[in-house]
N, C-alpha and C positions, 0 to 999 in steps of 0.2 A: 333407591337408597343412596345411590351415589350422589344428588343432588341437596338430599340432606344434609350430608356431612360438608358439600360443601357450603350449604345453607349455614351450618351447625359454624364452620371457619367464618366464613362471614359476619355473621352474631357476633364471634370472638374476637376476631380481629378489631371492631368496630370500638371494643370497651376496651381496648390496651389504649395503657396512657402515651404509649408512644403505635401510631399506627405504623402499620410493615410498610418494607421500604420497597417499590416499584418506581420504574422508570418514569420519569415526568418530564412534560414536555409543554411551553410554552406554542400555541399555534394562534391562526386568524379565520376563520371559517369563512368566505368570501360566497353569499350569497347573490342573488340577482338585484335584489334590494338593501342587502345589509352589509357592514365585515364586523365581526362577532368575535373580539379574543376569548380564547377557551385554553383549556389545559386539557392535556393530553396523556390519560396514563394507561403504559403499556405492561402486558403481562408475560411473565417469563417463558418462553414457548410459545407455541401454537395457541392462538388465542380463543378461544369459546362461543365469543362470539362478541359483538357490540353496542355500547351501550350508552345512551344519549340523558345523561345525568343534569338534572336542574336545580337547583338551590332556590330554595323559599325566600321570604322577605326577609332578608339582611344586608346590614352597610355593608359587610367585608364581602359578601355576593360570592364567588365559587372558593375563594382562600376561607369561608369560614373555617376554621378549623374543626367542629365536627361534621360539617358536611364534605369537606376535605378526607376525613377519615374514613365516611362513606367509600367513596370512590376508590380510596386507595385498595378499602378493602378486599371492593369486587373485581377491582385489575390482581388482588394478590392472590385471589379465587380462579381467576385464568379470561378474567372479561377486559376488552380494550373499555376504557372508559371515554369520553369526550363530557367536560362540563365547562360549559360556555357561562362568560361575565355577560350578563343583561341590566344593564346600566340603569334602567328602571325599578328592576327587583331591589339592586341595590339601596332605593330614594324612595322605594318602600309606596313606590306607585304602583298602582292593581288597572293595568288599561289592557283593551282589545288588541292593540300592537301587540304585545307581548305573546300571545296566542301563534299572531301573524309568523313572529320570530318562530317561537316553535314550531310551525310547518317547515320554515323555510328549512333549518336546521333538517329536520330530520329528513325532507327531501335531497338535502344537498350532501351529507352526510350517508345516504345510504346509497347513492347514488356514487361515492368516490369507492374504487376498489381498495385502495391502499387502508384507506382508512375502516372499510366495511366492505368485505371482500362476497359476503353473503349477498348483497344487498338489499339485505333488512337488520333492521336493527331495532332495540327495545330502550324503554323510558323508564328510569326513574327520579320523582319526587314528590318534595313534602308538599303537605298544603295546599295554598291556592294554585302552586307551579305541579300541582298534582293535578291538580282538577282542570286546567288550564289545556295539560297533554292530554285528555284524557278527552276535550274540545277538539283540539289539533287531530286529534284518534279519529275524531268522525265523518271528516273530509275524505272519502271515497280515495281520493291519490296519495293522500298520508297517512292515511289508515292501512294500504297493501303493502307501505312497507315498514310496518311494524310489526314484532313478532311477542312480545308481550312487555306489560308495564306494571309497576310497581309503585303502589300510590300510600304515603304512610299522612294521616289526617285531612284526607281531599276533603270537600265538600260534593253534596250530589245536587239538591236543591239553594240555591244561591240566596233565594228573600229569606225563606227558615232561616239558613245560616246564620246572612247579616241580621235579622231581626233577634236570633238568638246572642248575639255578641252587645247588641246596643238596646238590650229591654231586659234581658236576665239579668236576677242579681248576682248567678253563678256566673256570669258573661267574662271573661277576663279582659282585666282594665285596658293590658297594651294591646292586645288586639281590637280595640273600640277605641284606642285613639289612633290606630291606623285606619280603620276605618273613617273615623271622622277626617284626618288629614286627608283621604281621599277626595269624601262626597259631600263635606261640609255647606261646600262650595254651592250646591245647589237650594240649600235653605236660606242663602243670604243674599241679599239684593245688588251687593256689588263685591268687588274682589278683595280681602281682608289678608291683606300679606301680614299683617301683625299678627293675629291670629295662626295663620296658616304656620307663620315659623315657630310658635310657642307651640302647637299641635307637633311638627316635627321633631322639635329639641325634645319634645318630653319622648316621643316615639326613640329615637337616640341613645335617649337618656335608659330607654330600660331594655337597649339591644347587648347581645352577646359582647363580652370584652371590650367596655366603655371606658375610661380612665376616669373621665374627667365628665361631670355633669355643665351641660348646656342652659336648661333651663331656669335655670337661678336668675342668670345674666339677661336671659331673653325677656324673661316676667317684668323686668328691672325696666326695660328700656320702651316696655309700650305704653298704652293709654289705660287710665282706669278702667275704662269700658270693655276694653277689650279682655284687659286682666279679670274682670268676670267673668265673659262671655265662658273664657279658657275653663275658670274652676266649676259654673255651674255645668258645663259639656263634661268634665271630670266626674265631678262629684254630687250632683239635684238628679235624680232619675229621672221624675216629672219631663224637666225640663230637655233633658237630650230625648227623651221618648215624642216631644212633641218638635223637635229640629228633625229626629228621624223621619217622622210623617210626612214634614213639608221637604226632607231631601227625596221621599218615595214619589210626593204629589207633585215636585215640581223637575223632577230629572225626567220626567216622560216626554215633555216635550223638546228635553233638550238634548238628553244622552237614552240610549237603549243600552245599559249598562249592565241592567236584572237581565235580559235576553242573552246578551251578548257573552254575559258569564254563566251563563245557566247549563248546568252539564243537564239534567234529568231526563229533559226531551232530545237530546241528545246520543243518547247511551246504546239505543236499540240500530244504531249507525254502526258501531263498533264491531270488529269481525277476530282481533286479537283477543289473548288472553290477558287476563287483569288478575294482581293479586290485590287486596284491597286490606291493611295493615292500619287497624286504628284503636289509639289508647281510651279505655275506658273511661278513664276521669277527665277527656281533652275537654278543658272547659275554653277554645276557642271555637274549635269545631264539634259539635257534639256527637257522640259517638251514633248517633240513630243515623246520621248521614250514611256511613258506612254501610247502616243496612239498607238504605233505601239504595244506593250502590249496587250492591250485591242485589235485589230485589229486579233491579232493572235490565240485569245483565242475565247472558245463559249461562244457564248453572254448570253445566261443566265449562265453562271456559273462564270461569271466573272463581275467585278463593276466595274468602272473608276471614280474617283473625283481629276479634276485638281481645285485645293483652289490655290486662295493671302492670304492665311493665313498662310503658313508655306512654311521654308526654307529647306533646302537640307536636305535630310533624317528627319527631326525633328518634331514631333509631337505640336510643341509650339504653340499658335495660340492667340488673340485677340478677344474679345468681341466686337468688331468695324462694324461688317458684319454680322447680322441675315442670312442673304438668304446663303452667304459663308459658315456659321458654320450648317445650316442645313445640304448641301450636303455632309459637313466633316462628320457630324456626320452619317448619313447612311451610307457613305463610310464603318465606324467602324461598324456598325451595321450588316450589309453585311455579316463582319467576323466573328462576334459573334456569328451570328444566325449560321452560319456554322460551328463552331469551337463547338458546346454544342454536349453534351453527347449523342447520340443517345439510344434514347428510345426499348428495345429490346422486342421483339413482345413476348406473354404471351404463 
């Protein structure tokens, strides 16, 4: 019960328009191959335990402000936080490096006393930086020091995913033109920087806390040709279903990109506990992922809570649904209880 309630804090905290206030701290994580600025939030007391927070695809990258809220939350619940700037996350690139990093991280990180005095420490995030830890989880050396994670819209299967984002009509838009900004690339015979920046500006254009639209000015200044290319990739289904084929038919010989992101074969590596937090209506990542998730994993070391409370990756939720907000909340609780400091025998 005790992990509930502070499950129950955490939920709450996370929906105040203003999140509680905890110690924050500007630092630099200095791996063997990286240095990684993060921010650092500390909790009042004796800390619970630690925990290795990632932010999804966004410009503002660990300052967004609801994933910022995240974090605060669970340092105000009594967890050290760490959530590190990934300068690719930011630019809304989806690459194997980014994995790499979070090994390195959570090697180097549970490895420092000060910072993770347990040394282990647990993972939370959205989305593909969900499903990404959850890779990083299966490497035998950074897998033992993780003690549980927390994944809110991961993906399990990676082709279902992308194929359900760039051929559904449920697919949502902006998450199929991050996608295309990605792997565009491989259906075209040579590099289309015109392109490539009107696929971004419009990506930009429909992220969290934008002022000012980008692609107005970008459409403005390319070539006719390209300015189609752009709206029938938007808008002709036909036509992005057959760029999607030739990005599947001709990335094989160039990138191993479906493998490389693929949690599924994967999952039976994992030795931590997983809670696995996905919104019913996520029309970027579909909520069946979640169960093949949970399907792959052992049953007791793993939770599944599909809520109509929250949207792709986002922890946001509504007081509208008691019965909802219970399961949410154990969901959280799940992690928590897994995520604390183990008690070292006398």
């Amino acid at each position: 019960m005790k992990y509930f309630w502070k499950a129950a804090k955490f939920a709450l905290h996370c929906q105040l328009p203003t999140p509680p206030k905890v110690s924050e701290q500007e630092i630099v994580v200095k791996t063997d191959r990286f240095e990684i600025p993060a921010i650092l939030y500390t909790p009042k007391g004796k800390s619970c335990g630690t925990i290795l927070a990632v932010n999804g695809l966004a410009y503002l990258g660990n300052k967004d402000p609801r994933f910022a809220a995240v974090c605060r939350s669970a340092a105000a619940v009594g967890y050290t936080v760490i959530s590190p700037l990934l300068v690719e996350v930011t630019q809304f690139r989806i690459l194997k490096e980014t994995i790499e990093k979070i090994k390195e991280l959570i090697l180097h990180i549970s490895s420092n006393k000060e910072y993770c005095p347990d040394q282990k420490l647990s993972y939370i995030a959205p989305s593909f930086s969900g499903s990404m830890g959850l890779i990083a989880a299966s490497d035998p050396k950074v897998g033992e020091k993780i003690s549980s994670i927390l994944t809110i819209g991961a993906y399990c299967d990676v082709k279902s995913t992308l194929d359900y984002v760039m051929t559904s009509d449920e697919g949502d838009e902006y998450g199929r033109m991050i996608l295309l900004y990605n792997f565009v690339k491989y259906a075209l015979k040579s590099d289309n920087q015109e392109l490539e920046f009107a696929l971004k500006a419009c990506v930009l254009d429909g992220s969290f806390s934008r002022d000012t639209l980008e692609l107005p000015t970008v459409l403005e200044n390319i070539s006719a040709e390209n300015k189609e290319v752009f709206f029938k990739l938007r808008e002709d289904k036909n036509f992005r279903e057959r760029i999607w084929k030739e990005v599947l038919d001709n990335a094989g010989s160039q990138s191993s990109f479906l493998q490389e992101l693929q949690v599924k074969d994967k999952l039976h590596l994992l030795d931590c506990h997983v809670s696995i937090v996905h919104g019913l209506g996520d029309n970027v990542v579909p909520a069946k992922e979640a169960m093949i998730l949970k399907e792959n994993l052992p049953r007791k070391k793993s939770k599944l809570v599909l809520t109509p409370l929250i949207s792709h990756g986002d922890v946001g939720i509504s007081l509208a649904q008691i019965p909802a907000i219970y399961d949410l909340v154990q969901g959280f609780a799940f992690f928590f209880k897994n995520a604390k400091v183990k008690e070292k025998a006398a």
